[in-house]
DSSP file (Angstrom, degrees, kcal/mol; ACC not computed):
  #  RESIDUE AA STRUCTURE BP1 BP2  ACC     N-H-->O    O-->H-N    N-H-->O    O-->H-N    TCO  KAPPA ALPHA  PHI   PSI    X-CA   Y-CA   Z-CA
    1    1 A X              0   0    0      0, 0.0     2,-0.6     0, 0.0     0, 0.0   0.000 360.0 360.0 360.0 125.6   38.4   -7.3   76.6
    2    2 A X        -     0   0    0      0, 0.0     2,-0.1     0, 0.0     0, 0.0  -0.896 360.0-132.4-111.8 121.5   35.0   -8.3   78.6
    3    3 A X        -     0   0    0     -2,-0.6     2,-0.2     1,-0.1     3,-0.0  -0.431  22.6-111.5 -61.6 156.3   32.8  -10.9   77.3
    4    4 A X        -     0   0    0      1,-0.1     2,-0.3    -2,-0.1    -1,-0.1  -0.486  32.2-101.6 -63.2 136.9   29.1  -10.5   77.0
    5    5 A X        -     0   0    0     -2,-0.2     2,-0.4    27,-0.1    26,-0.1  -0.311  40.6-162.2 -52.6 128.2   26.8  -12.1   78.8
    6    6 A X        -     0   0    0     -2,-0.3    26,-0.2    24,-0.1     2,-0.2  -0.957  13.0-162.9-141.5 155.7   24.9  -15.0   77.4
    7    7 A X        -     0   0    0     24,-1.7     2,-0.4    -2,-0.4    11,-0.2  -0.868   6.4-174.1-130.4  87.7   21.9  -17.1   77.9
    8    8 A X        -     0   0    0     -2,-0.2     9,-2.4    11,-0.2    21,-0.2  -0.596  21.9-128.5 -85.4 113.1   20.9  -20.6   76.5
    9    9 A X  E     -AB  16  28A   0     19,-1.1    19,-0.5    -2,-0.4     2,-0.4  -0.392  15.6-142.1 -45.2 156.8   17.5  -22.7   76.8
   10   10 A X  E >>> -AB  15  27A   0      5,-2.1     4,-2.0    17,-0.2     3,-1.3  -0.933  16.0-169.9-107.4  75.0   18.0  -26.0   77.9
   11   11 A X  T 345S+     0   0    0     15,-1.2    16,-0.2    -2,-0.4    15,-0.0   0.571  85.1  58.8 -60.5 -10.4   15.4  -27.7   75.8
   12   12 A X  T 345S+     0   0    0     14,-0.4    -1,-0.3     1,-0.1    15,-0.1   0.714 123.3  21.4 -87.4 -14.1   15.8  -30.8   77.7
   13   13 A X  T <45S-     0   0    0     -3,-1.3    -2,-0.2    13,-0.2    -1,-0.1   0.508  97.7-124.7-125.1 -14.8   14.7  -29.0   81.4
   14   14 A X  T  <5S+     0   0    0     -4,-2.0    -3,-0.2     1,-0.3     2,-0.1   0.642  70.9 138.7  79.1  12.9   12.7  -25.8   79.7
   15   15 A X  E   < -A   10   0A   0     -5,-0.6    -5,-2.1    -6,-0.0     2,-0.3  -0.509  61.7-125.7 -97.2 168.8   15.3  -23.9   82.0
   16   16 A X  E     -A    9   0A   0     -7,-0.2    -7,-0.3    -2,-0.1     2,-0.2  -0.971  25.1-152.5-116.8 108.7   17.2  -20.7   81.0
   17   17 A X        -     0   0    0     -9,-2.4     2,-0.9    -2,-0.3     3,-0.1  -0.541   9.0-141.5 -79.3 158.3   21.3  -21.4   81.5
   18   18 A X  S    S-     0   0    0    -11,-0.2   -11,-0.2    -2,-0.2     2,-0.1  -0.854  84.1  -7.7-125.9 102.5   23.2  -18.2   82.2
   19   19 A X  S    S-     0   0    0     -2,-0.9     2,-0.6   -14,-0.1   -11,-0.2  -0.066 120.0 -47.3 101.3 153.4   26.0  -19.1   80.3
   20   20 A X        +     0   0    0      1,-0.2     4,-0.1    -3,-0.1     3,-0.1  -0.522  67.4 156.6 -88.8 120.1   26.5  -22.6   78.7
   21   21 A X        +     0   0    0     -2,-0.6     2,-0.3     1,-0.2    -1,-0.2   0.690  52.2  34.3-108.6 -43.9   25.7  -25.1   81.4
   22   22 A X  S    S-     0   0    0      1,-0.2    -1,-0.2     2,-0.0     5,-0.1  -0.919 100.0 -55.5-144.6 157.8   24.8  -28.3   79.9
   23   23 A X        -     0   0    0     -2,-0.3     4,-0.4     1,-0.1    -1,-0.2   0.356  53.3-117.8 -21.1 160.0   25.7  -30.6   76.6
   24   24 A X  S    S+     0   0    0      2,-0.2    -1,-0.1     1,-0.2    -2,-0.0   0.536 112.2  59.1 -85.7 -22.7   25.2  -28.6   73.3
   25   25 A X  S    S+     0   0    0      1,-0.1    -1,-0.2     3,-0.1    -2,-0.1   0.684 103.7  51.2 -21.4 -52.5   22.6  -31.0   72.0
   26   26 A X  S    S+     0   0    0     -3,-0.2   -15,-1.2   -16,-0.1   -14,-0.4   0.542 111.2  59.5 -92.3 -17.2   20.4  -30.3   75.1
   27   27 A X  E     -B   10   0A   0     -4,-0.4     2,-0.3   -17,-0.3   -17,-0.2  -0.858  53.6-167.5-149.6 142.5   20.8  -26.0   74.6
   28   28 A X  E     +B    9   0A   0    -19,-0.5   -19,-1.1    -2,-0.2     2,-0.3  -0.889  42.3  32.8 -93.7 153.5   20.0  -23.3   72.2
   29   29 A X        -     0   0    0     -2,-0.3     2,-0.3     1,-0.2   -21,-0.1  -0.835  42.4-143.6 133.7-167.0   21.0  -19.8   71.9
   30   30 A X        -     0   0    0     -2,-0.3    -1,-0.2     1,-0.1     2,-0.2   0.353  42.0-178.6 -66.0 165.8   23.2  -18.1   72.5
   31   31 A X        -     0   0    0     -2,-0.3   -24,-1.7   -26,-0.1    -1,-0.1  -0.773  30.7-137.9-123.7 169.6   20.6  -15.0   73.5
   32   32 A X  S    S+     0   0    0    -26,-0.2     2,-0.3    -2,-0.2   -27,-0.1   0.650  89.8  38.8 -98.1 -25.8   22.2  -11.6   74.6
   33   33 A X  S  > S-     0   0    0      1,-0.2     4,-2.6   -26,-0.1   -26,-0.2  -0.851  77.9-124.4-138.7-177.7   19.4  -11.6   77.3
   34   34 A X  H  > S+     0   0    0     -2,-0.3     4,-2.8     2,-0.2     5,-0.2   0.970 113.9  57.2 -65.0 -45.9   17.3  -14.0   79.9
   35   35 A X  H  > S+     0   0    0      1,-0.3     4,-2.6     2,-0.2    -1,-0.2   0.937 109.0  44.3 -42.7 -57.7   14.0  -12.7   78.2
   36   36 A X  H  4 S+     0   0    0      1,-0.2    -1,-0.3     2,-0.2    -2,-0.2   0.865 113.4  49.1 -73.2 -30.8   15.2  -13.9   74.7
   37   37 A X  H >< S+     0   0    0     -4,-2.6     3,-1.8     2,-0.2    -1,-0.2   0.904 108.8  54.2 -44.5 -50.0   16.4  -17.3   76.1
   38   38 A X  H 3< S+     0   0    0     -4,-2.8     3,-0.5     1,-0.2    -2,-0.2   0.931 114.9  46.5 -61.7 -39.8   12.9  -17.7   77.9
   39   39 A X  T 3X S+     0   0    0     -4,-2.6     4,-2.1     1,-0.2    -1,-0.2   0.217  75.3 109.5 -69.2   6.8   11.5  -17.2   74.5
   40   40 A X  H <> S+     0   0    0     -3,-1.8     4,-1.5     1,-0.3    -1,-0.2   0.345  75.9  50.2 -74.6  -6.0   13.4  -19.2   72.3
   41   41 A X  H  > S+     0   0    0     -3,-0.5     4,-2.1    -4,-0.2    -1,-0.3   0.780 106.0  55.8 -90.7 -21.2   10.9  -21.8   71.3
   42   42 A X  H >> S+     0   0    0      2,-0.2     4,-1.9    -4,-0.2     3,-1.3   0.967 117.0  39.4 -66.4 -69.1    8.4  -19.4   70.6
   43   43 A X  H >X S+     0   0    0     -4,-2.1     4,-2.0     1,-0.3     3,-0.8   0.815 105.7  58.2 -28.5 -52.8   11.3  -17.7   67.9
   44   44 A X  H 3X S+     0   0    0     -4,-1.5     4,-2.0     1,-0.3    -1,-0.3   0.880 109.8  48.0 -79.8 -28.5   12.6  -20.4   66.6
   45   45 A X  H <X S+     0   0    0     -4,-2.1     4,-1.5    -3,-1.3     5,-0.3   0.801 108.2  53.5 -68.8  -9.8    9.0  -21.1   65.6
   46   46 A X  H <X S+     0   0    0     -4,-1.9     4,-1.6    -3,-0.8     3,-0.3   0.964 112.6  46.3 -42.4 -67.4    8.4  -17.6   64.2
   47   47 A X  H  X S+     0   0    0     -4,-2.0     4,-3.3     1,-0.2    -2,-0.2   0.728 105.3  56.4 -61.0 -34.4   11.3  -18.1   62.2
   48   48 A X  H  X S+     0   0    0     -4,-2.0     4,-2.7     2,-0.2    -1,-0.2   0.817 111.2  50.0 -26.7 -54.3   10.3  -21.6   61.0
   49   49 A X  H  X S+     0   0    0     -4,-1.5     4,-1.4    -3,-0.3    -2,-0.2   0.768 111.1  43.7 -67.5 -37.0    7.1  -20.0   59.7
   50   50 A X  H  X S+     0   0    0     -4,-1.6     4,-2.0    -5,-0.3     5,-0.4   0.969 111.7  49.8 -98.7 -35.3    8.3  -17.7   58.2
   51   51 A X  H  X S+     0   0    0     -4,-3.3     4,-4.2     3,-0.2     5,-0.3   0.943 111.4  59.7 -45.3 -37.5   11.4  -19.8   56.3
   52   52 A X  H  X S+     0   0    0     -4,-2.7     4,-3.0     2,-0.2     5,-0.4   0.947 103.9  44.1 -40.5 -65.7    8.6  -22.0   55.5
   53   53 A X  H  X S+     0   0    0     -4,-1.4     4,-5.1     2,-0.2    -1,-0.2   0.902 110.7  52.9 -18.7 -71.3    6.8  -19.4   53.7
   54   54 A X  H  X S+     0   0    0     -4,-2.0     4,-3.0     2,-0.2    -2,-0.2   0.878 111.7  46.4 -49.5 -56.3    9.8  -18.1   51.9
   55   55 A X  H  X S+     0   0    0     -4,-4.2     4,-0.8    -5,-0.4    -1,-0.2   0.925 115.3  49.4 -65.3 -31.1   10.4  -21.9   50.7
   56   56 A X  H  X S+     0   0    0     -4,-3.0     4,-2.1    -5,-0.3    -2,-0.2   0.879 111.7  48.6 -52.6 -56.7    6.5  -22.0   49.8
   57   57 A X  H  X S+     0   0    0     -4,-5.1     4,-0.8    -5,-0.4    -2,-0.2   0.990 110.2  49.2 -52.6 -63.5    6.9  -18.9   48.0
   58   58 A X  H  < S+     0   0    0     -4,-3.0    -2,-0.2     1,-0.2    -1,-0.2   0.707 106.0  58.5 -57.2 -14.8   10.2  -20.3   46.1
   59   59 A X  H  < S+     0   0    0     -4,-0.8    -1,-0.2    -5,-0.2    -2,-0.2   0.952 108.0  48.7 -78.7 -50.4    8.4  -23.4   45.1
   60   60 A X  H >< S+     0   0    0     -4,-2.1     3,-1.1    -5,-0.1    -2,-0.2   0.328  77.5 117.0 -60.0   0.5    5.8  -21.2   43.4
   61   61 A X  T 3< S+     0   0    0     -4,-0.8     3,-0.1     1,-0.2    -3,-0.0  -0.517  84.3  13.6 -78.1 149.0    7.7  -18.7   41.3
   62   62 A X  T 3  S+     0   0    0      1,-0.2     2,-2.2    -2,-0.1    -1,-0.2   0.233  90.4 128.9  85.3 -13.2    7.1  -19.0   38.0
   63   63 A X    <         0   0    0     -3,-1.1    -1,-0.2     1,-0.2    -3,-0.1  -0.474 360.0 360.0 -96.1  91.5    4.0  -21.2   38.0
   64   64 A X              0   0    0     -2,-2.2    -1,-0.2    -3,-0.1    -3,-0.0   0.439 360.0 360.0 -32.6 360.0    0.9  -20.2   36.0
């Protein structure tokens, strides 16, 4: 069985690990590629925005 490759941000160095390099604190991901690693702060605010939404939404149901 061959592992996949994987790729973590570093969030403390803005660097791309290939493969988990430094504390688990310091890194997100895994990503399946370098591109989606390089891009992970932009996602994780996408997704932010849009759970945010979703919770925005859910506050409002029901309200006249």
């Amino acid at each position: 069985m061959t592992e996949e490759k994987r790729y973590w941000y570093n969030v403390k160095t803005g660097e791309v690990e290939d493969g988990p390099q430094s504390f688990s604190k310091d890194r997100i991901g895994p990503f399946a590629t370098r591109e989606e690693a390089e891009h992970a702060l932009e996602t994780y605010a996408q997704r932010n925005r849009a759970w945010d939404e979703e919770d925005k939404e859910d506050d409002e149901w029901g309200i006249l």
